[in-house]
TORFI-515224 format. One record per residue (C-alpha): x, y, z. Coordinates in steps of 0.02 Angstrom, whole numbers, plus 50000, padded with zeros to 5 digits. Layout:
N
XYZ/...
END
This chain:
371
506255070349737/505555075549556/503635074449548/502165066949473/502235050149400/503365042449305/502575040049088/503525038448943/503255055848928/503965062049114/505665052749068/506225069748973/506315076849169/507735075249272/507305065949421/507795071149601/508345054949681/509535040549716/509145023749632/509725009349758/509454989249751/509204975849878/509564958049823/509894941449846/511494942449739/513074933249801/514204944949905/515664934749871/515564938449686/515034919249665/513464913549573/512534907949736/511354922849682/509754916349819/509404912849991/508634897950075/507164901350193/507034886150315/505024881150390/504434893950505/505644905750482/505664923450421/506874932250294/506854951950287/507044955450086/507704973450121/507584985650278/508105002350220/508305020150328/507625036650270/506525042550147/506305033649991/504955023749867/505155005949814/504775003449624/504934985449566/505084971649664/505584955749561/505754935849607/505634919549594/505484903749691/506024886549694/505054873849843/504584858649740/504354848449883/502874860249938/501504863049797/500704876449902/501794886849919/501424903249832/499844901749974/501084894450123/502524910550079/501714926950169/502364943950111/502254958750221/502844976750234/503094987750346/503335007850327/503905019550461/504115007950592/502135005550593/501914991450731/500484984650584/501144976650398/500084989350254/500404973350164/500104954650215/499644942150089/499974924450022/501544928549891/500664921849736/499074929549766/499834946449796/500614945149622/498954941249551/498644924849522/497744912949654/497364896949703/499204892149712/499354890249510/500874896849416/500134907949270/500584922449140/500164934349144/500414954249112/499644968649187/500164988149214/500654983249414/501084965449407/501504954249294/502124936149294/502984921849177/502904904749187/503944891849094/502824881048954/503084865349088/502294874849243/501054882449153/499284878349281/500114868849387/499844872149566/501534876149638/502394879249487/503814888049467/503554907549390/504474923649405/503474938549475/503664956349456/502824971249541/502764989549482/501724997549608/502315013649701/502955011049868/503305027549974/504035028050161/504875043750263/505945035150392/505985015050353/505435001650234/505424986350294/505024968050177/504964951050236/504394934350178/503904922250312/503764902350267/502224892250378/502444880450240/502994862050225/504584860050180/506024874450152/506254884650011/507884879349925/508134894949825/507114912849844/507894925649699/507244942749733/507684959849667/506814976449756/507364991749671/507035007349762/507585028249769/508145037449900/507645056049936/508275068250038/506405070050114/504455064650046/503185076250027/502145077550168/500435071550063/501145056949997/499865040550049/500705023750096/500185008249995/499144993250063/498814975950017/497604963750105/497034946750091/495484939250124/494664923050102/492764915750130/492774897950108/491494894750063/490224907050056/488514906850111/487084906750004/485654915750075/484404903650019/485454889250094/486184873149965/484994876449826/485464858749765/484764850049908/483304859949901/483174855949693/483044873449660/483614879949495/484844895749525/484544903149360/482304903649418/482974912649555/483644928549432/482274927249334/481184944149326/479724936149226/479584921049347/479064933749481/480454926649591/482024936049563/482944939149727/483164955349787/484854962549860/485124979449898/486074984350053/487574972550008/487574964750184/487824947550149/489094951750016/490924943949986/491954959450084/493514963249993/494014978050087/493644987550239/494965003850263/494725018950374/495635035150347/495935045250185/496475039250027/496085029449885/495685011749822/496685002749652/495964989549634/495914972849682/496194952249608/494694940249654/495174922649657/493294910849631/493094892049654/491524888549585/490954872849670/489194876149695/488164863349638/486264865249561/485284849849476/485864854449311/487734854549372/488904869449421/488444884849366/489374901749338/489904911849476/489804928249412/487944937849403/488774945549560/488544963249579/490074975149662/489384986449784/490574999949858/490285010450017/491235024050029/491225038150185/490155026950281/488665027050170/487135015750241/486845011850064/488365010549913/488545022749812/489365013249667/488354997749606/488994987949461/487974975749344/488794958349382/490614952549419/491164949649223/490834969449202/491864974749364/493354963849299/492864974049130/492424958849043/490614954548936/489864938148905/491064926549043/492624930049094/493844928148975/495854921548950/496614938048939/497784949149017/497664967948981/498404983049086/497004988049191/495754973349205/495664957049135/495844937649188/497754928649270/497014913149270/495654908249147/494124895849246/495454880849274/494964862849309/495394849349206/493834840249231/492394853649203/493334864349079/492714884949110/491974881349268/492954879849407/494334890949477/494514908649415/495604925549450/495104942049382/495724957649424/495174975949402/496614991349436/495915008849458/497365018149384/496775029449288/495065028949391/495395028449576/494115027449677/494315040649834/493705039650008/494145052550149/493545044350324/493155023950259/492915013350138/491954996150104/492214987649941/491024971349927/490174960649788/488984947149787/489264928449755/488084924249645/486584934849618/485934941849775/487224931849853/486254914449815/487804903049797/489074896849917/490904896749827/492634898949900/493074916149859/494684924649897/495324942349856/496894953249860/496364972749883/497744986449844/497365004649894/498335018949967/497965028450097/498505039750274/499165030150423/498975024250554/497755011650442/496475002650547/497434984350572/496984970650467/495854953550526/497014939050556/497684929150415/497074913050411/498414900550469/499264891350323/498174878250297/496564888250283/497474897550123/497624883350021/496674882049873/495474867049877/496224851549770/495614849049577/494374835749554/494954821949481/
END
């Protein structure tokens, strides 16, 4: 195994390895190039035997009978023989973009493409592709499991991978986790009922700006134990809480990150736009390390419904060597109640501490537009 990271600079070096595919090609040399995976069934991608690293995982998905799919289809992996997935997620939301829409998108990690036709439409069709690094020693292991509605009639997938003769001793497995809080809860209760204007409640000069600084009733988009660190995460925002003057924006939340088991975080942020390196809103735009996979969607309330941003600490991870806790509010001080949903990525030591249960299929999926 050759190493440090693969750049457009490191490809001068000879690499140290064995590059290997698992597929859903047709063995019989046929163009039946996908597999079917019937309700409630599970379909192992690729199970490979000694040390290795997946590098790109590509595919694509036809269910039209079942428009939430990309939240129904759960992805999992496995590394080692660990009796706990590092990875368990909705398939769409692991690629990046939530709330069951199909979306384009590009990124460093993960990227996706979506035909002109399925463009934000929930359960569209869209190819996905995923770049992150993917050691194991002894076994990989990648299934998809379907607790949807109706059976997938075609799942094309492509997982690319390298084989070593062993893997350094210090090299951290990868993790990705789902979570979902639906909805929220505002501290100060439905502000709407109450006729309280949000915005009064930020409002230094008003004398009534609401204080948060321990981060405990804050969204929780990760909680890891052991040694590693954190890249990043997508946060997936339905922004359907009312005030008298009608909705208003989700995203005055502040991240807070505890890291080591600190009482208090030691990394505060200045609102949710500025984690997802945005200014001013979020924005329709898709850049390598931050940036938004799905741009406020609703056809009725245009910019203020549902929302994915994403923020990848590549260049920038940050470390933790016993825990970590990565949170933000919803809503200043945590003041609104909105569905809010998040994919975390990080690597880290095993045995990880074993992830809460995945809501059952129909707690994933994304609430209906308004029409």
């Amino acid at each position: 195994m050759s190493g440090g990271c693969t750049t457009l600079k490191s490809l001068i070096f000879r690499r140290y390895a064995r590059t290997r595919r698992a597929s859903s090609y047709d063995p019989t040399g046929g163009n039946r190039d996908f597999w079917t995976i019937p309700v409630g069934t599970t379909a192992t991608l690729a199970d490979i035997s000694g040390a290795g690293c997946i590098t790109h995982i590509w595919c694509t998905i036809n269910c039209p009978e079942d428009r939430y799919y990309l939240r129904h289809l759960v992805l999992r992996m496995y590394w080692d023989d660990e009796a706990y997935p590092s990875v368990e997620c909705p398939i769409g939301d692991f690629f990046n973009v939530g709330h069951g829409i199909a979306r384009s998108h590009v990124s460093l990690p993960l990227t996706t493409v979506a035909p002109a036709s399925e463009e934000k439409k929930p359960g569209g069709n869209m190819a996905m592709n995923c770049y992150w690094q993917m050691p194991f020693a002894t076994r990989a292991r990648i299934t998809v499991t379907n607790e949807g509605t109706a059976e997938v009639r075609s799942f094309y997938f492509y997982v690319d991978y390298e084989e070593y003769d062993s893997l350094p001793e210090d090299a951290l497995r990868f993790h990705a986790q789902w979570r979902r809080e639906n909805p929220t809860r505002g501290v100060h209760g439905d502000l709407a009922a109450q006729g309280i204007n949000y915005w009064h409640l930020q409002d230094s000069s008003t004398g009534q700006d609401v204080k948060n600084v321990d981060g405990a009733e804050n969204y929780v988009i990760l909680e890891a134990e052991g040694a590693g660190h954190y890249v990043g995460c997508n946060l997936s925002v339905d922004n359907i809480d009312p005030t008298p003057d009608g909705l208003t924006w989700w995203g005055e939340g502040d991240d807070m990150i505890f890291i080591d088991g600190e009482a208090l975080p030691s990394m505060v942020g200045t609102g949710s736009e500025d984690y997802f390196c945005h200014a001013w809103g979020m924005h329709p735009h898709g850049y390598p390390y931050a940036g938004t996979s799905l741009a406020e969607h609703d056809p009725d309330h245009p910019g203020r419904r549902k929302c994915t941003s994403y923020r990848f600490h590549i260049n920038d991870p940050i470390i933790f060597t016993r825990s970590i806790r990565v949170t933000i509010e919803h809503g200043h001080a945590n003041l609104q109640s909105n569905d809010y949903s998040s994919t975390a990525y990080w690597y880290q030591t095993e045995p990880h501490r074993p992830f809460p249960p995945l809501p059952d299929a129909v707690a994933r999926r994304p609430r209906p537009d308004l029409r």
